[in-house]
Each structure stands twice: as C-alpha cells, then as structure tokens.
C-alpha positions in Angstrom: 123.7 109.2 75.7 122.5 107.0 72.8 124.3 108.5 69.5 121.5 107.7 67.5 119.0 110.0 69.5 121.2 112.7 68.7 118.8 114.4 66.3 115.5 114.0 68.2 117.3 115.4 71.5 118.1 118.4 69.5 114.2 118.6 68.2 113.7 118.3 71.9 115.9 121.5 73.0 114.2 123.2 69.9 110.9 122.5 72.1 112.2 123.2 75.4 113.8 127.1 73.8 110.3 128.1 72.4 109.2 127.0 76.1 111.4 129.1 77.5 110.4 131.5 75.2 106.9 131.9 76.0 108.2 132.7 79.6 108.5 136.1 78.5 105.3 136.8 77.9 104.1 135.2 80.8 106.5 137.0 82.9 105.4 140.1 81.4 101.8 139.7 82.1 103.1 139.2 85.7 103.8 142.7 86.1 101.7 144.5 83.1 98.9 145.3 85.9 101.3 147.5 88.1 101.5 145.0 91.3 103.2 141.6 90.6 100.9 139.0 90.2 103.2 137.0 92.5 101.5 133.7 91.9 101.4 133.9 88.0 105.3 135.1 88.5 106.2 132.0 90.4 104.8 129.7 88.0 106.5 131.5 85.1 110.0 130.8 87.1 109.3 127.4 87.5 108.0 126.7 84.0 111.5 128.7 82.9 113.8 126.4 85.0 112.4 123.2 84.0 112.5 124.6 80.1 116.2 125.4 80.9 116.9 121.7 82.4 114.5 120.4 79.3 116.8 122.3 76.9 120.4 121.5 78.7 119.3 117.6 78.4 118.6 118.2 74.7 121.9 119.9 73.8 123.7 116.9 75.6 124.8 118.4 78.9 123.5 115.6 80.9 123.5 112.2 79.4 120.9 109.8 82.0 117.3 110.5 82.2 116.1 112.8 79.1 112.8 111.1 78.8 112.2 112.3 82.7 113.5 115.7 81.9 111.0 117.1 78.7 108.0 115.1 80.9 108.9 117.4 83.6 109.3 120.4 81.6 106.1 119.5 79.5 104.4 119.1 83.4 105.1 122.2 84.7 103.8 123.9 81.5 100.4 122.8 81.3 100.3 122.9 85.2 101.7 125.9 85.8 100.1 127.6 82.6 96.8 126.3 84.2 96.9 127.8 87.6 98.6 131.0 86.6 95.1 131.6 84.7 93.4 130.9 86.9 95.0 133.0 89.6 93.9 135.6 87.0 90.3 134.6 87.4 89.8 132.8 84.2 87.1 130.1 84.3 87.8 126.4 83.8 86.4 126.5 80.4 88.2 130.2 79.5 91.9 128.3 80.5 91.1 125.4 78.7 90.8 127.8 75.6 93.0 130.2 76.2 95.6 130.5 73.2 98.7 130.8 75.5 97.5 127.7 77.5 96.7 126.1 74.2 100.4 127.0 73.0 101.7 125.9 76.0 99.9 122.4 75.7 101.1 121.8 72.1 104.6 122.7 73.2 104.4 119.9 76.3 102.3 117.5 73.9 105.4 117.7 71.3 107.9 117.1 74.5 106.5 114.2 75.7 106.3 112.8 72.2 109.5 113.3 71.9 110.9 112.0 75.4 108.6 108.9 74.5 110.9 108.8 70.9 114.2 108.7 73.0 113.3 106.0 75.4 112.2 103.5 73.0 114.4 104.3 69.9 116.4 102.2 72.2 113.9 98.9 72.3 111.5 99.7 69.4 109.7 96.3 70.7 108.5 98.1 73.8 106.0 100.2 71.7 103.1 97.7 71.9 103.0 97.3 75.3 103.0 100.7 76.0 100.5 101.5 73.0 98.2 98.4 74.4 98.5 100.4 77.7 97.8 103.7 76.5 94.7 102.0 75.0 94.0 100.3 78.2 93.6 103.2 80.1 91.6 105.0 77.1 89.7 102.6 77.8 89.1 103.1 81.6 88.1 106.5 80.9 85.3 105.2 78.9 83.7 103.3 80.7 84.5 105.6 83.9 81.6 108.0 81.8 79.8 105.3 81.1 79.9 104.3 85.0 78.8 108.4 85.7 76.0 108.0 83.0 74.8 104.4 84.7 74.3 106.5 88.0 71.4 108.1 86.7 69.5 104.9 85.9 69.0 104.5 89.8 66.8 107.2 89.7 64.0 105.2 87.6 61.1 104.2 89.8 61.3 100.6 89.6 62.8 97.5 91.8 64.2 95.9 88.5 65.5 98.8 86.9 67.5 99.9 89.9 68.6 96.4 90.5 69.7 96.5 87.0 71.3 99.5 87.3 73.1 98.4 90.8 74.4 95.4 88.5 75.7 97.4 85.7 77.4 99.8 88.2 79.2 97.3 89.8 80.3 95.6 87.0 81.7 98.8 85.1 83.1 99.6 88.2 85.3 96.6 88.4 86.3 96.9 84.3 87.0 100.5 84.6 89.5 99.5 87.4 91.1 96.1 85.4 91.9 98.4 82.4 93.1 101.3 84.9 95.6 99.0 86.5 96.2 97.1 83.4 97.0 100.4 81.8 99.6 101.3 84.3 101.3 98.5 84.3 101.9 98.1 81.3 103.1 101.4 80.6 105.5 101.6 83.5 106.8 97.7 82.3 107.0 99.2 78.5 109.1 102.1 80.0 111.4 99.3 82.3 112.3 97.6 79.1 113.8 101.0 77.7 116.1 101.6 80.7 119.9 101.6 79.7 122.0 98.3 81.4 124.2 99.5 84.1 127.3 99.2 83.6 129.3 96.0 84.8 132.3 97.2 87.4 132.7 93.9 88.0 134.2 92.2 85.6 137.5 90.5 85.6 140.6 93.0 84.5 138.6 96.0 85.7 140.2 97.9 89.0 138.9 97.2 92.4 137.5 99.6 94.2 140.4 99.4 96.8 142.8 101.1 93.9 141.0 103.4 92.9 142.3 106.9 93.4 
C-alpha cells in the first residue's frame, strides 16, 4: 500500500460504511411487505458484501487493487439499487429519481472519485490522458445524439436532402466511433501507467527459489 494514500483510503472506508449502511434500509424494505421480496433482498446482500470488501480495502486489510475494489462496490450500488426498484415496479424515470437510488449514486460517484485519487496519487502525470479520454468519450456521446437526431432528416421528401442526410450519418457514425475507441484507450493506458512495479525476485543476493522454505 502507498503510505501516502493513507488518508484518502480511509475517506474511502468512510464511503464504503455509509454504503453498508444504507443496506439496512434496503434490507428492510425487503421484508416490510410480509413476503420477502427475494430479488430486492439479493441485491441488498450483494451491494453489502461488496461495501464490506470496499471498506476492508480502505482500513488497509488488503494492500493490491483498491482502485478495483470501491469501482466494484460503487457498481453494484447503482446496479443493484437500480433493479431492486425496479423489481418493485418503479418506472425508469421513478428510479432515476428515487432518493435512495439518488443516495446510492452519490455514495458510488464519491467511491469512484476516490479509487480514481489512489491510482494516480501514484503518477499525477497520468491525469491528462485519462481526463483527454474521459472527454473523448464525452464526446462520443454527443455526437451519438446528434447521429439519433440526423436519422430523422431521412425522412424529408427530397433526393438531396436524404443524400445529405446518408452523408452526415455516415460520417458521425465513424467520429462517434474514433472518440469512442480513442476514449477507451486512453483511459485504460492512463490507468496502466498507475500500476505498482512488481517486485524484482531476481536480483543478485536475493534467495533462489530452490531455498526457499
């Protein structure tokens, strides 16, 4: 473990505890109706192991991989929170405003802030590819709408119009898939540049792995 991401690990096992926290409830809701809502239960145990792995990590019980472990934890909050409402009928738009999934959200947001903290207090340099990437795949998102919103030009009753539109289709098409796969990699090479060296075995002095015991 890096001793200088000793105080944002312990703002992440402050995150993952109120996680865990908000199990509670969610359990509760589980069986508030009578029968056990076996579905929203399930998801509640997930979202309560993960927060309990998410929160070990923090306190320092295991030392590789902490950036994995609040993602995960952060993951199976907004997922699980999501399909536990709607396994209780909630519309799409009544989960996506739904204070407990909203509570939930800021809770992973804050975690994967945090993970992202840990991984590149290590190699502060890495933060421009990965914000250039983040940006990148803003980016795709953009013009994915604008790609959706270009769809309806081919309905115009004219040969030049929906040549037009065929053009601008294709064209958005290809630049929402550049900054897509630009996007990912360069996140995923920002993220390689924070990994930790393995340690060298090898060198001379150091026992051979025929002694050791």
């Amino acid at each position: 473990m890096v001793r200088s991401a000793r105080p944002i690990l312990l703002a992440g096992a402050a995150c993952s505890a109120a996680l865990l926290a908000t199990t509670l409830y969610g359990g509760s809701v589980a069986i508030s109706e009578g029968v056990i809502n076996w579905p929203v239960l399930g998801f509640e145990v997930i979202t309560a192991i993960a927060a309990v792995l998410a929160l070990l990590t923090g306190l320092g019980r295991f030392s590789q991989g902490p950036t994995m472990a609040f993602a995960c934890a952060a993951g199976a909050a907004v997922v699980g929170t999501g399909l536990s409402l709607v396994a209780r009928q909630f519309p799409p738009m009544g989960v996506l405003t739904h204070p407990f999934f909203l509570l939930r959200f800021a809770l992973a947001a804050a975690l994967v802030l945090i993970g992202v903290a840990v991984a590149f207090q290590r190699e502060p340099k890495a933060l421009r590819p990965l914000l250039t990437g983040v940006a990148c795949l803003v980016g795709s998102v953009v013009v994915a709408g604008a790609l959706m919103a270009a769809r309806g030009l081919m309905g115009i009753d004219s040969v030049f119009a929906r040549v037009g539109a065929v053009l601008l289709i294709l064209v958005l098409a290809v630049a929402a898939g550049g900054l897509l796969a630009a996007g990912v990699h360069l996140v995923v090479s920002a993220f390689e540049r924070t990994r930790m060296p393995e340690p060298d075995n090898s060198r001379a002095g150091g026992p051979s792995p025929s002694n050791a015991a």
